[in-house]
Backbone bond lengths (Angstrom), bond angles and torsions (degrees), N, CA, C in turn:
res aa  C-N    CA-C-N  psi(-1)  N-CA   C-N-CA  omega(-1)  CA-C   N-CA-C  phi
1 X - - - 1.450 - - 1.516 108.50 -
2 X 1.295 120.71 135.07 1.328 117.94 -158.07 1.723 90.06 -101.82
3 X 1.423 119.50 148.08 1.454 116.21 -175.84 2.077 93.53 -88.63
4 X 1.669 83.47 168.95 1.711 90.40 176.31 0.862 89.56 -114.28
5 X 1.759 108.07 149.46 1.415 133.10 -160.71 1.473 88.04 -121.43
6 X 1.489 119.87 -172.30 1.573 138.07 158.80 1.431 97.19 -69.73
7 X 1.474 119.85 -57.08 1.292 120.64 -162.41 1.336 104.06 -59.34
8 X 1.254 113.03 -58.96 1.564 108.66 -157.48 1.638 108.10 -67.48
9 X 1.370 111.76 -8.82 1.711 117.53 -176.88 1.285 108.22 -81.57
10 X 1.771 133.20 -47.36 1.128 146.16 140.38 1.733 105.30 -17.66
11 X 1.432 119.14 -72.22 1.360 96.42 -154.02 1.773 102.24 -94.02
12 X 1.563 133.04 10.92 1.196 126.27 148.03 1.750 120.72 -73.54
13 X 1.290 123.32 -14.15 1.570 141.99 176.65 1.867 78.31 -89.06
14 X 0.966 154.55 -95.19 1.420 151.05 -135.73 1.545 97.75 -66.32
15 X 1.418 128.45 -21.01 1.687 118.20 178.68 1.761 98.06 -106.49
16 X 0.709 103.40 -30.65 1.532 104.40 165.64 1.711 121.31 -54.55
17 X 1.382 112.02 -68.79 1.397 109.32 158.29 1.946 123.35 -55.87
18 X 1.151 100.12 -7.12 1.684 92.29 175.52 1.407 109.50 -94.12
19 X 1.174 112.04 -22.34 2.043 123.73 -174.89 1.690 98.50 -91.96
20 X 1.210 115.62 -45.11 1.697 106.52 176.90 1.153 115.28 -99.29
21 X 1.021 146.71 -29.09 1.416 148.44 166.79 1.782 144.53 -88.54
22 X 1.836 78.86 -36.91 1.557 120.29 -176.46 1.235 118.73 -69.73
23 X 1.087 135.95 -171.86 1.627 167.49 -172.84 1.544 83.64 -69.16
24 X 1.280 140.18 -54.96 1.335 142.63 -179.34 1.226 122.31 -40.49
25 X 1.372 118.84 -39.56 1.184 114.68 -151.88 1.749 108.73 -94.05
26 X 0.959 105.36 7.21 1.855 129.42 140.77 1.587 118.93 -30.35
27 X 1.216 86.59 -70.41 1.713 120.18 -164.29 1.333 108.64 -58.61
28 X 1.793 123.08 -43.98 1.082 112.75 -150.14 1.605 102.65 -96.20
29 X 1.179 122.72 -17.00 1.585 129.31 166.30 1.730 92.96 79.07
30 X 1.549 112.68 43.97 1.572 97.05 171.48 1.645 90.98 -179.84
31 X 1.084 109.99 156.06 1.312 117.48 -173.62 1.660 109.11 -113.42
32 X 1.671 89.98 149.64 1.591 106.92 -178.36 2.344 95.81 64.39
33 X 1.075 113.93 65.62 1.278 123.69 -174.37 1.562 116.15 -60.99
34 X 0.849 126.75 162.80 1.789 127.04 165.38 1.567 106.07 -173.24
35 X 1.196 103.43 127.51 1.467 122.99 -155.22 1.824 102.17 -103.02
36 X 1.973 91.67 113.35 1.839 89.35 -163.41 1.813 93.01 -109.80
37 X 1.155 112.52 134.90 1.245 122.07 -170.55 1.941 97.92 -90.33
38 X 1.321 115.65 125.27 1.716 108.21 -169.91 1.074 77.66 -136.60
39 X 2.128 95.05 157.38 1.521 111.36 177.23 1.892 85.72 -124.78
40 X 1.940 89.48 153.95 1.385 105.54 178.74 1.671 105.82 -64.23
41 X 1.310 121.12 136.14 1.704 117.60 176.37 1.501 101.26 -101.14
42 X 1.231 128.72 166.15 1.378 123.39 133.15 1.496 109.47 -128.69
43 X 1.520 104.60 149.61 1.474 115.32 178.88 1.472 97.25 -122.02
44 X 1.484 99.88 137.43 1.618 109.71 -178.95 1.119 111.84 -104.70
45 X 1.387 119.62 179.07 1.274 130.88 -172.53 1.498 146.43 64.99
46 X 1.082 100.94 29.92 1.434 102.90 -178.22 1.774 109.95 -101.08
47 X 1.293 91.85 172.40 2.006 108.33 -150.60 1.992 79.82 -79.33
48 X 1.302 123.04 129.96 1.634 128.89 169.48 1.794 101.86 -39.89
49 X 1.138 126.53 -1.90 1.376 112.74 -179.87 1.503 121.32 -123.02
50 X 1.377 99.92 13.79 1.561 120.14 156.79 2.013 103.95 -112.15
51 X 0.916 113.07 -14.94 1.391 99.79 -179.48 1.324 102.89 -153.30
52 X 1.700 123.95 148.96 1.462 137.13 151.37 0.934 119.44 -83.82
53 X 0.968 136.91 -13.85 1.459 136.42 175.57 1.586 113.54 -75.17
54 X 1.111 124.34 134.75 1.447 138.08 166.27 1.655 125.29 -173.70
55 X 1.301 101.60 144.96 1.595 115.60 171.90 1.647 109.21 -98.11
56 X 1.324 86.63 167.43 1.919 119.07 168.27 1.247 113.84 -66.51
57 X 0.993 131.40 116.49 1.896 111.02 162.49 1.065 113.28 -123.09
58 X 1.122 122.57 141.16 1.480 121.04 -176.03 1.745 111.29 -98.62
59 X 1.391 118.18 84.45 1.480 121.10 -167.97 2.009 108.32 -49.20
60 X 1.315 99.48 -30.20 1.647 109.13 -166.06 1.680 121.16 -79.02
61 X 1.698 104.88 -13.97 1.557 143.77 163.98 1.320 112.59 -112.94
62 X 1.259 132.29 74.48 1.310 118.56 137.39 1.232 119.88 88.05
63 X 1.478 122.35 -22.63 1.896 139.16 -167.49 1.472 88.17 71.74
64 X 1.698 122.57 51.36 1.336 91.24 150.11 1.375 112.71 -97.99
65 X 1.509 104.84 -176.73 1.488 120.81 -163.36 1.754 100.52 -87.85
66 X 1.711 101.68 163.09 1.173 84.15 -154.90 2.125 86.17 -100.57
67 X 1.003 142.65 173.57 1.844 139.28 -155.24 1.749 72.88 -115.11
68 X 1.534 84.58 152.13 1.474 97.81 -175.23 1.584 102.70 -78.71
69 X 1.207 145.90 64.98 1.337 153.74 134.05 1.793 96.05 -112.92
70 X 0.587 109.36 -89.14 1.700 103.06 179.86 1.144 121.42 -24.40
71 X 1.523 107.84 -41.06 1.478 103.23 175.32 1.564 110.24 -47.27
72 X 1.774 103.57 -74.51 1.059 103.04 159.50 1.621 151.56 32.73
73 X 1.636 85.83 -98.98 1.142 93.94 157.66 1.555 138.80 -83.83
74 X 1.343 118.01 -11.46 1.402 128.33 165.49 2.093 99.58 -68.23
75 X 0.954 98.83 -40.23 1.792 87.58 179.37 1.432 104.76 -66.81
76 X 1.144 124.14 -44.02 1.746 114.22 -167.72 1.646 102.76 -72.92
77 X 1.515 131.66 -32.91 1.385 114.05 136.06 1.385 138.23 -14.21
78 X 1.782 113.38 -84.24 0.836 138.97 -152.50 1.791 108.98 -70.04
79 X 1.633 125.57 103.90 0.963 151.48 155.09 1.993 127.70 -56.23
80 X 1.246 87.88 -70.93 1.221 96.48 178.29 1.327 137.77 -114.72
81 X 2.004 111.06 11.13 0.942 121.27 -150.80 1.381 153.19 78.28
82 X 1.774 94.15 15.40 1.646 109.04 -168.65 1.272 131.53 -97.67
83 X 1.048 133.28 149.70 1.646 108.88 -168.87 1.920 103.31 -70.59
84 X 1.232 98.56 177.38 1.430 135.03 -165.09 1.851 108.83 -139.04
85 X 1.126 99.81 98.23 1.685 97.37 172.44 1.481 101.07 71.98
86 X 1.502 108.53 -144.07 1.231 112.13 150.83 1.427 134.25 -82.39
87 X 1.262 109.90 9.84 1.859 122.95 179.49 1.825 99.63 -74.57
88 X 1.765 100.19 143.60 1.569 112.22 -170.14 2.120 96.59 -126.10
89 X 0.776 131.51 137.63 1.136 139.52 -175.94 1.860 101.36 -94.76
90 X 1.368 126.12 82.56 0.868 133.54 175.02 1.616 147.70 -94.15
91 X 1.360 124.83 99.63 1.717 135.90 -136.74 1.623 88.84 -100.16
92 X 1.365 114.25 138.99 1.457 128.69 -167.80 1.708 91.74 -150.23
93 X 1.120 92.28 167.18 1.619 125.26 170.09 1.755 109.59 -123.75
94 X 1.203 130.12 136.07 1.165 126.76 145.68 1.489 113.71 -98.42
95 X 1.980 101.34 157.16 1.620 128.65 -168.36 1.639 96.27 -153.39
96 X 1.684 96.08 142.20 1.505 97.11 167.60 1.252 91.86 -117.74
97 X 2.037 101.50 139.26 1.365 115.06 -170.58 1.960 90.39 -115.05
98 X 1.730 81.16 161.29 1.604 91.54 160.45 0.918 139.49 -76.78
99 X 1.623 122.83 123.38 1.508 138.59 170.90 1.350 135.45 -92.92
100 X 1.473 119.67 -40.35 1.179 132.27 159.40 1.263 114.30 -171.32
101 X 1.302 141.45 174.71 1.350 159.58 148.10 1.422 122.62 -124.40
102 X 1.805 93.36 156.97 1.295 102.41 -159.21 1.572 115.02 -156.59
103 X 1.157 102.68 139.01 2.263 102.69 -168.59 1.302 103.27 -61.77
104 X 1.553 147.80 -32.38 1.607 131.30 171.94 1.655 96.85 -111.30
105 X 1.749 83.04 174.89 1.607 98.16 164.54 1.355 107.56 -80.50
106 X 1.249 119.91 -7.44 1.791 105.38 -150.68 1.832 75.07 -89.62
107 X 1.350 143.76 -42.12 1.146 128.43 -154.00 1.576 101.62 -95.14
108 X 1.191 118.83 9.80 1.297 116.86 179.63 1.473 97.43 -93.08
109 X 1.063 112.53 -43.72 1.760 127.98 172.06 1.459 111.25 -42.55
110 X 1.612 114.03 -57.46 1.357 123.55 176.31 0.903 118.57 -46.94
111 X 1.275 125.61 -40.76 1.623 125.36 -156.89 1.373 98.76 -98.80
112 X 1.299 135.60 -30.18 1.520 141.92 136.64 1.518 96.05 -0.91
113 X 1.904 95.02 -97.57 1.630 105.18 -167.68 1.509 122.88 -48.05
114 X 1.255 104.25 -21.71 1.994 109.24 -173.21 1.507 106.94 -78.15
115 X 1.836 96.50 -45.09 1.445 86.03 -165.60 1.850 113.59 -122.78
116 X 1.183 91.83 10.24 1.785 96.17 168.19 1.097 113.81 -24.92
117 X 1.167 127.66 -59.56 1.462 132.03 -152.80 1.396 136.14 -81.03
118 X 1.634 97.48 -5.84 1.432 123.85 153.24 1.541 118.66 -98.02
119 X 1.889 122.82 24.43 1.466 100.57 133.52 1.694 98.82 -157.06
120 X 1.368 89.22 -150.04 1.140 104.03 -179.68 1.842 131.76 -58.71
121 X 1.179 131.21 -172.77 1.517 120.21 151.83 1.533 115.60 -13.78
122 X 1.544 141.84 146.71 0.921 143.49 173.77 1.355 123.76 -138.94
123 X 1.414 120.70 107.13 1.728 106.31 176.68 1.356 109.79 -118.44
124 X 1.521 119.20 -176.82 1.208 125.57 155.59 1.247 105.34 -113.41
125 X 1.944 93.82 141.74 1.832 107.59 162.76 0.670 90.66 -137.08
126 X 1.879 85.92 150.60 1.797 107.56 -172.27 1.122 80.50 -100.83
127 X 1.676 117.45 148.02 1.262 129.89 148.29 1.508 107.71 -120.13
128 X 1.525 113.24 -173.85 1.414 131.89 -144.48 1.875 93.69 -114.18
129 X 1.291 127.51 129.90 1.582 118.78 171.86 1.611 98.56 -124.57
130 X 0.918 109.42 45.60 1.692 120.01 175.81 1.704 119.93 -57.18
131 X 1.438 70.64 -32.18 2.714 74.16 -167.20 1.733 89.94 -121.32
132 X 1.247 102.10 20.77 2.132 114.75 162.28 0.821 114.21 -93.16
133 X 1.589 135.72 69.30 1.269 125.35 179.75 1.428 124.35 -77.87
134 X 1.129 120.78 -11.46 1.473 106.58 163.44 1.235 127.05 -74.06
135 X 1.313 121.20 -21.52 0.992 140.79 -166.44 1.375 99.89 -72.68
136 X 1.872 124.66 -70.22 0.983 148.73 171.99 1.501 95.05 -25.45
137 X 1.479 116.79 -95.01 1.751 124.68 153.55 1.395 87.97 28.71
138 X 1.255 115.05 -94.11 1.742 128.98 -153.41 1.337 107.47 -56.07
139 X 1.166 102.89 -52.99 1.732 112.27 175.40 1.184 92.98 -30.02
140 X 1.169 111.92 -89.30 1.423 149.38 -129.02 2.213 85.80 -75.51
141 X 0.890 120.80 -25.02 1.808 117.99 -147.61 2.359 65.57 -107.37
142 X 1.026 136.46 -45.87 1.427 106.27 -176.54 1.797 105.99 -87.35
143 X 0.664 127.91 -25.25 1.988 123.53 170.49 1.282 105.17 -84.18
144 X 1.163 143.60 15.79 1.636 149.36 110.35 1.624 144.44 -62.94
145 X 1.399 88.45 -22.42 1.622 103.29 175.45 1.337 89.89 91.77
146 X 1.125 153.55 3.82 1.598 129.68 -166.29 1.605 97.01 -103.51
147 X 1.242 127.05 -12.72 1.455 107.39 146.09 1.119 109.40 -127.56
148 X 1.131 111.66 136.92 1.227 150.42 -162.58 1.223 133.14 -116.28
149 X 1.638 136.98 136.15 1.515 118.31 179.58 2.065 109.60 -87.30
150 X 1.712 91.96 147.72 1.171 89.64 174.31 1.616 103.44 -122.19
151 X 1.467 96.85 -169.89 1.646 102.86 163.49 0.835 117.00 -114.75
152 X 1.249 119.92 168.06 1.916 132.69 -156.71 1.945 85.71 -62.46
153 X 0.970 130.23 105.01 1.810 115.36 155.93 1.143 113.30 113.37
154 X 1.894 100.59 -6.83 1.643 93.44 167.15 1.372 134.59 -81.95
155 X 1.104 131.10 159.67 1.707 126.46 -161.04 1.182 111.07 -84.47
């Protein structure tokens, strides 16, 4: 857990006012913004006539996937949908689920670079906190000065 400094409170109030108030608030095509960090899902199994989408799997290795040369050639095979060896013809859907959120882009970014690497695909969406009023509240109670950083003991 990283401690809060003066500094670092200063320059989350200076990216804060640029995303809700700022030059930013251009960008995000929605008002009162909040920046949700999502990872790509896939869900398997569905019947080929709810979805086009599908991979290779190799049931006899591991469920790995099959590299798009194999694929390849497992499609110019594949007639009726049947397996091949141990290869499974497998129909999915993709969904981006929730991971976290966060008051700027710049810290939505961060947590990107820190913690990418524990999942999948990663984006940011901006969504809208318009009928969030507490939320807003906060916004709105630090780009007012009424909250404010202190120090450990000050009055």
């Amino acid at each position: 857990m990283m401690g809060l400094s003066r500094e670092y409170f200063e320059g989350f109030v200076r990216r804060l006012h640029y995303h809700r108030r700022g030059d930013g608030v251009a960008d995000h095509c929605t008002r009162d913004a909040i920046f949700i960090v999502q990872q790509l899902k896939r869900m398997c199994g569905f019947d080929p006539q709810y979805s086009d989408k599908y991979v290779w799997i190799d049931r006899d290795n591991d469920n790995a996937e099959a590299d798009a040369r194999t694929a390849r050639r497992l499609d110019a095979l594949d007639d009726d949908g049947r397996s091949f060896g141990g290869w499974e013809k497998v129909y999915f859907e993709e969904y981006w689920e929730y991971v976290c959120a966060h008051f700027t882009r710049e810290s939505a970014e961060t947590f990107i670079k820190r913690k990418g690497h524990d999942y999948d695909e990663l984006r940011i969406w901006v969504d809208c906190q318009v009928y969030c009023p507490e939320y807003n509240a906060i916004v709105d109670g630090i780009l007012d000065g009424k909250i404010v950083f202190k120090e450990a003991g000050d009055a």
